[in-house]
C-alpha positions, 0 to 999 in steps of 0.5 A: 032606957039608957042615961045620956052618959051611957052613951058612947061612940066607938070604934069596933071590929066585926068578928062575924056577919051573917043575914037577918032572916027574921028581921021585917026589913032586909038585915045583918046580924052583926057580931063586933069586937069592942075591946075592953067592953066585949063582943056586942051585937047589932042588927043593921040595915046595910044590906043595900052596898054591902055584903056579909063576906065585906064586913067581917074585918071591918072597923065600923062606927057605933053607939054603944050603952043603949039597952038591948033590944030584939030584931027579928028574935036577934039581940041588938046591943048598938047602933052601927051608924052610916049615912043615908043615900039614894043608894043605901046606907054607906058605913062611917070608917075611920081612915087608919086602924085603931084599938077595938072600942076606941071612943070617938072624940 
């Protein structure tokens, strides 16, 4: 399990996206640039409003420092975080680029 101060919120990139198919409910399989922390991975519930051709470019917001687990045999290294609607998920953006892995404040 992480330590509190482990956890941080950032900015990230995604290089690739791709459907889940071992995932039990409707998934992507996320690959996001991170900066000076790396490319992570995330497996994310977004399929919903989004498609993986959408998504590749893309900065999205995620918690990173958690300890990887697995999604459908795929590793998920972050939480990319949106808000729940009565239409799926909507990612959180930020309104203007910013470096891959910039720490939310």
């Amino acid at each position: 399990m992480s330590d509190w101060d482990d956890l941080a919120v950032r900015v990230g990139t995604v290089v690739r996206a791709e459907p889940n198919e071992a995932a039990r409910d409707a998934a992507y399989s996320l690959w996001i640039d991170f900066g000076e922390i790396g490319e992570l991975q995330s497996s994310a519930k977004i399929t919903d409003l989004y498609l993986p051709g959408q998504l590749v470019g893309r900065q999205v917001v995620a918690v990173t420092g958690f300890e990887p687990m697995r999604v459908g045999g795929f590793r998920s290294d972050v939480l990319v975080v949106g808000a729940t609607t009565a239409e799926g998920i909507v990612l959180l953006q930020v309104d203007r680029p910013v470096p891959p892995g910039s720490v939310v404040a």
